[in-house]
CHARMM internal coordinates of N, CA and C (Angstrom, degrees):
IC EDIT
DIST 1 N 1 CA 1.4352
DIST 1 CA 1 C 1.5162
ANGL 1 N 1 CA 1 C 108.98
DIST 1 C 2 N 1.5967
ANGL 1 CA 1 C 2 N 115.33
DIHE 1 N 1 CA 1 C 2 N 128.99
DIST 2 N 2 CA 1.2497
ANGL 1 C 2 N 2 CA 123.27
DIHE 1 CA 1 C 2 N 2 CA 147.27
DIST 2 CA 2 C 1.3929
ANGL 2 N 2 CA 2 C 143.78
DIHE 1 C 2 N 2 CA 2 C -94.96
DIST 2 C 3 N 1.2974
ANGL 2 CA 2 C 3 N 124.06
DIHE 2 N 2 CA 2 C 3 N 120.64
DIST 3 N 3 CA 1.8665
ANGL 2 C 3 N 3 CA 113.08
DIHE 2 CA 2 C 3 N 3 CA 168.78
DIST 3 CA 3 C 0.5981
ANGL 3 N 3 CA 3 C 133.81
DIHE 2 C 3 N 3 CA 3 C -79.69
DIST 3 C 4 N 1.2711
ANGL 3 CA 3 C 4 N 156.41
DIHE 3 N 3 CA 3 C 4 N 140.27
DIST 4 N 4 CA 1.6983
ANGL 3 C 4 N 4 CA 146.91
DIHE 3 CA 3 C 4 N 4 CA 166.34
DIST 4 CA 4 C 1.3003
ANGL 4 N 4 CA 4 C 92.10
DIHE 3 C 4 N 4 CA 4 C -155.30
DIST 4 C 5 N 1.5615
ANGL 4 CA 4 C 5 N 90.07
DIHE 4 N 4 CA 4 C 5 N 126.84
DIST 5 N 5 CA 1.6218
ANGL 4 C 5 N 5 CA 124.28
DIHE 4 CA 4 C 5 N 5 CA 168.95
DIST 5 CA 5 C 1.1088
ANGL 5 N 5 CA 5 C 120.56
DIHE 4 C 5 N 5 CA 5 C -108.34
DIST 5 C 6 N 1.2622
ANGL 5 CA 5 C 6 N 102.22
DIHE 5 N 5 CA 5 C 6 N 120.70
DIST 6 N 6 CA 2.0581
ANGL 5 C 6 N 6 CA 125.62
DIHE 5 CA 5 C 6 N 6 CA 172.52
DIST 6 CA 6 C 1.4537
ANGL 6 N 6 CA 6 C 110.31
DIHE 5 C 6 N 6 CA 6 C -96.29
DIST 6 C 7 N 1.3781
ANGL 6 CA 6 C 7 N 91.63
DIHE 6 N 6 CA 6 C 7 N 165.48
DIST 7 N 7 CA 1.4423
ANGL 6 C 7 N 7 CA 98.24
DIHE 6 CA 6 C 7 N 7 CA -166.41
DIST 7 CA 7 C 2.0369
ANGL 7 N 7 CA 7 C 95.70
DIHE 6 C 7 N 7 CA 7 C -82.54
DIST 7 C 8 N 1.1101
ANGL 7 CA 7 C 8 N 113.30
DIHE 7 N 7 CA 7 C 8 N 12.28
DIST 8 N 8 CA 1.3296
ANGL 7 C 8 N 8 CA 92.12
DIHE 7 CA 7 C 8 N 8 CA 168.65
DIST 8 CA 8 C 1.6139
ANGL 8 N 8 CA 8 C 97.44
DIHE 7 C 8 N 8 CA 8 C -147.69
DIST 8 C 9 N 1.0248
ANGL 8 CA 8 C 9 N 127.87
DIHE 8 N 8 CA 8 C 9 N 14.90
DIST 9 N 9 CA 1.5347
ANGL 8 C 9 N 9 CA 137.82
DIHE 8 CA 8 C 9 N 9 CA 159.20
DIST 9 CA 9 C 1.3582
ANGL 9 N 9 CA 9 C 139.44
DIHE 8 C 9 N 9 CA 9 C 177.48
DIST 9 C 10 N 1.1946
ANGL 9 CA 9 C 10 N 126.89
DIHE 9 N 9 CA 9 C 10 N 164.05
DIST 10 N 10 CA 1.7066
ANGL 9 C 10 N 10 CA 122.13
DIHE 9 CA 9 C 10 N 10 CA -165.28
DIST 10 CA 10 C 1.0682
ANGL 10 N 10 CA 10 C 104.08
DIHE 9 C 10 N 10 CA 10 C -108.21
DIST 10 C 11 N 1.8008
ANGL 10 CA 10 C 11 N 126.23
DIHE 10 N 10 CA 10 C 11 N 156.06
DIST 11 N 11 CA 1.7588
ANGL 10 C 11 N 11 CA 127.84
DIHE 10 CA 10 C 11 N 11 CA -173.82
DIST 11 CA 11 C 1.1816
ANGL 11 N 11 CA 11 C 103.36
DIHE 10 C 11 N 11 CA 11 C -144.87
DIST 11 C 12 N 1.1412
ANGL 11 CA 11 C 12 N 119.33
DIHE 11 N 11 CA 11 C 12 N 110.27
DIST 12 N 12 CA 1.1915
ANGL 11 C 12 N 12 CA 122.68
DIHE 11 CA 11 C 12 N 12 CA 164.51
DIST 12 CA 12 C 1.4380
ANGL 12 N 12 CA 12 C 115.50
DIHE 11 C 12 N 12 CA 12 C -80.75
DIST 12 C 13 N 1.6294
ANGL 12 CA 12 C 13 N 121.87
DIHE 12 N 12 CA 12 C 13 N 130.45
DIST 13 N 13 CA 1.6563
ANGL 12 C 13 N 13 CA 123.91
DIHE 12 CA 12 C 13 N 13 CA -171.41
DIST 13 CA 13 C 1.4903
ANGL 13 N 13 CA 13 C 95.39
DIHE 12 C 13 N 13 CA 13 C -121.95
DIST 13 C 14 N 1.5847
ANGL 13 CA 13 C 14 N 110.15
DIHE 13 N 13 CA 13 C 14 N 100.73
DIST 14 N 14 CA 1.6720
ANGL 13 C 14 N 14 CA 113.50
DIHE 13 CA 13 C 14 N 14 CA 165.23
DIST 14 CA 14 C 1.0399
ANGL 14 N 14 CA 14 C 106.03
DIHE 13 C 14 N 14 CA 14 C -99.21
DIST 14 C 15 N 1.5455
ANGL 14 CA 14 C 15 N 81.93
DIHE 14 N 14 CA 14 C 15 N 153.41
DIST 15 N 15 CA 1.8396
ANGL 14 C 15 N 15 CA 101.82
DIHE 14 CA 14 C 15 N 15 CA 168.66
DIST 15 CA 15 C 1.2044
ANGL 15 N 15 CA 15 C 99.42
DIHE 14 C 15 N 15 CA 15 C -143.36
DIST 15 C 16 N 1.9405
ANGL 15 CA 15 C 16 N 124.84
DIHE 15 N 15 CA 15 C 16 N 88.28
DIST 16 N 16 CA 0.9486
ANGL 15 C 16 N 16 CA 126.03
DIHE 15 CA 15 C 16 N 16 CA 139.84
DIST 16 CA 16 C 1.2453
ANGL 16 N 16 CA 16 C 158.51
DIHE 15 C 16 N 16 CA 16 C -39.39
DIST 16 C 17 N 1.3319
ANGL 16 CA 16 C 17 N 132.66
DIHE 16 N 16 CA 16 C 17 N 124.12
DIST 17 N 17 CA 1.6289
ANGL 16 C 17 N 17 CA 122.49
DIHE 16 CA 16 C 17 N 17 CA -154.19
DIST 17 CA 17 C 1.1605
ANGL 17 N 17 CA 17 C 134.53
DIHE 16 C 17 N 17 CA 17 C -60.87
DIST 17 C 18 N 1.7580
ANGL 17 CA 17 C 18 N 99.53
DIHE 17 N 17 CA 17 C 18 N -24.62
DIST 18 N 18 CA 1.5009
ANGL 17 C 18 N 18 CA 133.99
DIHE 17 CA 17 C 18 N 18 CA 178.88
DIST 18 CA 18 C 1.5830
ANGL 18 N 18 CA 18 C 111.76
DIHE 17 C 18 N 18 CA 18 C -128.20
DIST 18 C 19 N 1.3121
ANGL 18 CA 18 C 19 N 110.57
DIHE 18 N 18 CA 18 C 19 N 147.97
DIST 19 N 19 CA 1.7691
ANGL 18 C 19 N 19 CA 109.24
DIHE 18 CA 18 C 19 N 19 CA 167.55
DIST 19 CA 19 C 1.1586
ANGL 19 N 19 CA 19 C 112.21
DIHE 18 C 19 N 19 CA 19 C -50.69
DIST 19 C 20 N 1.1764
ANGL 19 CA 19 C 20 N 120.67
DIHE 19 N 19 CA 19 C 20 N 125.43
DIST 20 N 20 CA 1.6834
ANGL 19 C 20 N 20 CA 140.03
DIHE 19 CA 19 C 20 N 20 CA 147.96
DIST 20 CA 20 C 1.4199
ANGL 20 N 20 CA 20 C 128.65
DIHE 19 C 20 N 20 CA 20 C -35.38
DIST 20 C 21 N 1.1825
ANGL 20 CA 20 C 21 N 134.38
DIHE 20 N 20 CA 20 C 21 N 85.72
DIST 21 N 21 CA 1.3910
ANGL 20 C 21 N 21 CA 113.45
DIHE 20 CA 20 C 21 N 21 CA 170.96
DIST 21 CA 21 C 1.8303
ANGL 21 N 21 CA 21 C 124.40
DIHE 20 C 21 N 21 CA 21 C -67.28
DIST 21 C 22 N 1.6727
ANGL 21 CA 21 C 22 N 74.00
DIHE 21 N 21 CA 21 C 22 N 155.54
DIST 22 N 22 CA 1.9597
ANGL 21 C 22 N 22 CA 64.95
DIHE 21 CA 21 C 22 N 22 CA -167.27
DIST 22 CA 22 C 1.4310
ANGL 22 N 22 CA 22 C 119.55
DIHE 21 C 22 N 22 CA 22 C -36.91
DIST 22 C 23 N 1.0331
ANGL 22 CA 22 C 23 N 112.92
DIHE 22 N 22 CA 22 C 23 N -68.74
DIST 23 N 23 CA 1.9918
ANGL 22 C 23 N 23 CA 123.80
DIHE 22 CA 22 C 23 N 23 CA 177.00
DIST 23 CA 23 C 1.3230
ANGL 23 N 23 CA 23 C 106.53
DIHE 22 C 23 N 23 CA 23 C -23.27
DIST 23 C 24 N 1.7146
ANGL 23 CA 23 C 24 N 129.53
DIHE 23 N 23 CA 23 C 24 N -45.17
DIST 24 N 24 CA 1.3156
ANGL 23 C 24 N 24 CA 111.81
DIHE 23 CA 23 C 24 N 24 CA -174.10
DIST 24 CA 24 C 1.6585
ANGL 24 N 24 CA 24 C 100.48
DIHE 23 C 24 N 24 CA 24 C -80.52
DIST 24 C 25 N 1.2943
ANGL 24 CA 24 C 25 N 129.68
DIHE 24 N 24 CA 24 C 25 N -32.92
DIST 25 N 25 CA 1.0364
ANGL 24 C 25 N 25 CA 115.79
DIHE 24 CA 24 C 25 N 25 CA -174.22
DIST 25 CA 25 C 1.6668
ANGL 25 N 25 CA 25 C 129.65
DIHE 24 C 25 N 25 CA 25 C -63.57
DIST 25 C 26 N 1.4356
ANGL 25 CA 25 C 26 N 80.79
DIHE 25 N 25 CA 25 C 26 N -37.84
DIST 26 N 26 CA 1.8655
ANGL 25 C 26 N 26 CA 89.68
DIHE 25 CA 25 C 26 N 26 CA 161.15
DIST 26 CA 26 C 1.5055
ANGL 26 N 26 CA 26 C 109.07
DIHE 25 C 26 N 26 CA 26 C -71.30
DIST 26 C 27 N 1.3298
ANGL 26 CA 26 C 27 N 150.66
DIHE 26 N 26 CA 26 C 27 N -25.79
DIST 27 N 27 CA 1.2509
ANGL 26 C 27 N 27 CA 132.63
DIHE 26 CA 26 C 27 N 27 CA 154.27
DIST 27 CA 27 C 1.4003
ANGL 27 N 27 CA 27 C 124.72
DIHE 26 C 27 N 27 CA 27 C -35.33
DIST 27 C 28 N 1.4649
ANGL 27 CA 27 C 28 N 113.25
DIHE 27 N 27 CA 27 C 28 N -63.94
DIST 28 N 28 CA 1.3243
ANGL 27 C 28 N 28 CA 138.49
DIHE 27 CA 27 C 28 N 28 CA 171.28
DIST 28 CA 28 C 1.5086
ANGL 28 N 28 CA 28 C 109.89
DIHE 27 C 28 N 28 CA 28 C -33.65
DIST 28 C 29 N 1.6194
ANGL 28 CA 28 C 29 N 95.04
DIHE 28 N 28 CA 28 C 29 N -56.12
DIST 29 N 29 CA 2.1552
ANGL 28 C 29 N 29 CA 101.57
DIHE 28 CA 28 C 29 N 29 CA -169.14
DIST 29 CA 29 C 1.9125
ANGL 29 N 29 CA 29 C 89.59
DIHE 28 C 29 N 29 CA 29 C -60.55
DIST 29 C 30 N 1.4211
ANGL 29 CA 29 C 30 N 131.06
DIHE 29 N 29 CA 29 C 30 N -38.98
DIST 30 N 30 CA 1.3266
ANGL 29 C 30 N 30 CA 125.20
DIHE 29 CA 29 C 30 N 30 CA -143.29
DIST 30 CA 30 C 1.5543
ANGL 30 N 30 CA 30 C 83.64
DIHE 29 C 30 N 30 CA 30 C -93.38
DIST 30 C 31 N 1.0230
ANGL 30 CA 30 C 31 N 127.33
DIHE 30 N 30 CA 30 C 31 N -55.13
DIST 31 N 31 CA 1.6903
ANGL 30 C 31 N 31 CA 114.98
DIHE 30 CA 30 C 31 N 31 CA 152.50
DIST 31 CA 31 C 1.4894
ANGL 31 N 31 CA 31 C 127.07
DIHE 30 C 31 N 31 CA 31 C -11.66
DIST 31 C 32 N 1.3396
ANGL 31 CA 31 C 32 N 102.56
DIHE 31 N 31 CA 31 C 32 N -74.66
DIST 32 N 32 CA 1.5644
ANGL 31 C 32 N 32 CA 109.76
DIHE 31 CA 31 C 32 N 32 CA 176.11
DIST 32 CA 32 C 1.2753
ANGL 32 N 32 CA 32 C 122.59
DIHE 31 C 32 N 32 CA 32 C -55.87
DIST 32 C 33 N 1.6444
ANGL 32 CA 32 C 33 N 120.42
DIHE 32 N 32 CA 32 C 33 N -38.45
DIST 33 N 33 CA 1.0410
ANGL 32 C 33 N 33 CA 109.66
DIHE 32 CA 32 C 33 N 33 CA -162.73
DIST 33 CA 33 C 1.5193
ANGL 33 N 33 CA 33 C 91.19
DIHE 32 C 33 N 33 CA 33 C -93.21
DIST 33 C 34 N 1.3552
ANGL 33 CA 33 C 34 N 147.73
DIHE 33 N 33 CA 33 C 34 N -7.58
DIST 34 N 34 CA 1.5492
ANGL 33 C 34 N 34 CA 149.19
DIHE 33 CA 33 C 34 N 34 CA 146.37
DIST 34 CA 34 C 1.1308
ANGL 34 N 34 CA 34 C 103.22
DIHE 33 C 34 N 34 CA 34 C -30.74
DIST 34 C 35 N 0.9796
ANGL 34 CA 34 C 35 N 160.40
DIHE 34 N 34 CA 34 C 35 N -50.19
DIST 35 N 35 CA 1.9689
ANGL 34 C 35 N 35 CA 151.10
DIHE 34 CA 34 C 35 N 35 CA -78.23
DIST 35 CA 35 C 1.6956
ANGL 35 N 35 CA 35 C 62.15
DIHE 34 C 35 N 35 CA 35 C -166.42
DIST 35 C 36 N 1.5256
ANGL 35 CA 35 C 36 N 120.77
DIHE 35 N 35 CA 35 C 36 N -93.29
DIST 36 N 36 CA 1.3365
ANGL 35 C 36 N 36 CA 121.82
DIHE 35 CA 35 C 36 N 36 CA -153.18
DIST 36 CA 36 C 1.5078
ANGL 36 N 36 CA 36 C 104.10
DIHE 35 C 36 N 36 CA 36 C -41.06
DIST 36 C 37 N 0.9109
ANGL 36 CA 36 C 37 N 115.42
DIHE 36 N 36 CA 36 C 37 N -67.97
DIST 37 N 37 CA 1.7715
ANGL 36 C 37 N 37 CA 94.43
DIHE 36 CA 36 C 37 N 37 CA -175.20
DIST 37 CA 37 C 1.6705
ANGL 37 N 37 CA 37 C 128.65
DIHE 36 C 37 N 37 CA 37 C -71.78
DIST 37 C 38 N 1.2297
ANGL 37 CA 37 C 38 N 110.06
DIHE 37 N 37 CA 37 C 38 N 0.96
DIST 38 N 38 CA 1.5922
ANGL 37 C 38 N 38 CA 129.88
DIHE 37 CA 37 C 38 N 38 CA 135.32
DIST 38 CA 38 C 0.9732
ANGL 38 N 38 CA 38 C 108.13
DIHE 37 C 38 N 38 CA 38 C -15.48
DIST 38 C 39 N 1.6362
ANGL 38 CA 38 C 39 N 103.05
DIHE 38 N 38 CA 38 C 39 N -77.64
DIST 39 N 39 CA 1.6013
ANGL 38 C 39 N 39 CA 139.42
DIHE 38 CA 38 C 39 N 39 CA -163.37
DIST 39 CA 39 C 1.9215
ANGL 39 N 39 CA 39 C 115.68
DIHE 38 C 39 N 39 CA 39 C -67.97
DIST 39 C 40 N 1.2953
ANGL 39 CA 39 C 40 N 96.77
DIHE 39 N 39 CA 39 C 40 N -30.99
DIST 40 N 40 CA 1.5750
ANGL 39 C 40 N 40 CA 113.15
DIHE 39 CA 39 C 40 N 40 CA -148.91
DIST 40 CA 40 C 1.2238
ANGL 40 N 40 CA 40 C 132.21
DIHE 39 C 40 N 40 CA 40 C 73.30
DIST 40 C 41 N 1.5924
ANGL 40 CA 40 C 41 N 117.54
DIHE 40 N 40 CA 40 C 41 N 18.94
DIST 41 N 41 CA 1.0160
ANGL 40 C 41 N 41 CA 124.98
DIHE 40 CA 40 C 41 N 41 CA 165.19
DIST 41 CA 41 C 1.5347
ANGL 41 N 41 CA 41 C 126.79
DIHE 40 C 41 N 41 CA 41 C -114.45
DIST 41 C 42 N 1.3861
ANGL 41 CA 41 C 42 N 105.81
DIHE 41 N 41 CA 41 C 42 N 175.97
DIST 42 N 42 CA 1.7025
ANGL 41 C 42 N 42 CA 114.95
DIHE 41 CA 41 C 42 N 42 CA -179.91
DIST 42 CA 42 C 1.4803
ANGL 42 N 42 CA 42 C 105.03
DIHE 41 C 42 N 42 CA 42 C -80.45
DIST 42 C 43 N 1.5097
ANGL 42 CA 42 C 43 N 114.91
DIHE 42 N 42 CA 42 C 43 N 150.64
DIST 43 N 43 CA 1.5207
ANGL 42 C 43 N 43 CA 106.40
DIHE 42 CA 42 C 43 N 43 CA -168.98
DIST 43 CA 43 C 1.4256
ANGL 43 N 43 CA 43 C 91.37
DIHE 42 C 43 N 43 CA 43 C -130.14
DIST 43 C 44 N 1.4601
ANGL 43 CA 43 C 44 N 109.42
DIHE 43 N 43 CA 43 C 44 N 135.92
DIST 44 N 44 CA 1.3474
ANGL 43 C 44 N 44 CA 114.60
DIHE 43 CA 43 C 44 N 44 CA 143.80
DIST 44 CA 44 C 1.0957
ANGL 44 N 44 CA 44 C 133.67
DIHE 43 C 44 N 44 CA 44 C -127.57
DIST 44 C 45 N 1.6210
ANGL 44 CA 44 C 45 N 120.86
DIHE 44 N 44 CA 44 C 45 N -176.00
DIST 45 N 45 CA 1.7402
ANGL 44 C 45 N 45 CA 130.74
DIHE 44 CA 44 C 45 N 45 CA -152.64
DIST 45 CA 45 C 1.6289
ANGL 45 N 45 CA 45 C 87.99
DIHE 44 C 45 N 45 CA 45 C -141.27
DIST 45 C 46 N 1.4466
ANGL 45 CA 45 C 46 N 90.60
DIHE 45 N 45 CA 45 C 46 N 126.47
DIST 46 N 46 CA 1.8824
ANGL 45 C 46 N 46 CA 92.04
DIHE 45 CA 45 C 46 N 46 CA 159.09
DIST 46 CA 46 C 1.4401
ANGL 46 N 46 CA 46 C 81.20
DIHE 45 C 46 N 46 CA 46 C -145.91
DIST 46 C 47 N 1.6372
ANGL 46 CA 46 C 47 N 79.57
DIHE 46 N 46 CA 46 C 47 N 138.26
DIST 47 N 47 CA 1.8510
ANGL 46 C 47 N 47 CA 110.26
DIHE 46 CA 46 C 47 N 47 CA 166.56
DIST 47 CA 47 C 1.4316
ANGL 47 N 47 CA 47 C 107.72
DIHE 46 C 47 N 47 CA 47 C -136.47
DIST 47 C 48 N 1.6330
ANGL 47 CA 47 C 48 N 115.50
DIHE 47 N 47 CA 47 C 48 N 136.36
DIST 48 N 48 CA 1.0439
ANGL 47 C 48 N 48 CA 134.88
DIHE 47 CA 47 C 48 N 48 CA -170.41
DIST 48 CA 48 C 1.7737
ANGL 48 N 48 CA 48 C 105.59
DIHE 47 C 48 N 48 CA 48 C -32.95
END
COOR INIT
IC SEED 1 N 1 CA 1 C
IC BUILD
């Protein structure tokens, strides 16, 4: 996993070892977007 924070939102870039099932991935987005408004920002997820 990578972060990088912008001045108007955060991205997380995974590269999981194994396929994702949906359910974990929606964990992850409800994750991200936790952290982002942490932050005050918009969060995103890119996966390969």
């Amino acid at each position: 996993m990578r972060r990088s924070i912008a001045s108007d939102h955060v991205r997380f870039d995974l590269r999981p070892y194994r396929a994702l099932t949906p359910a974990q991935i929606e964990a992850l987005d409800r994750a991200a977007q936790r952290y982002g408004e942490y932050l005050g920002l918009a969060a995103r997820i890119t996966l390969p």
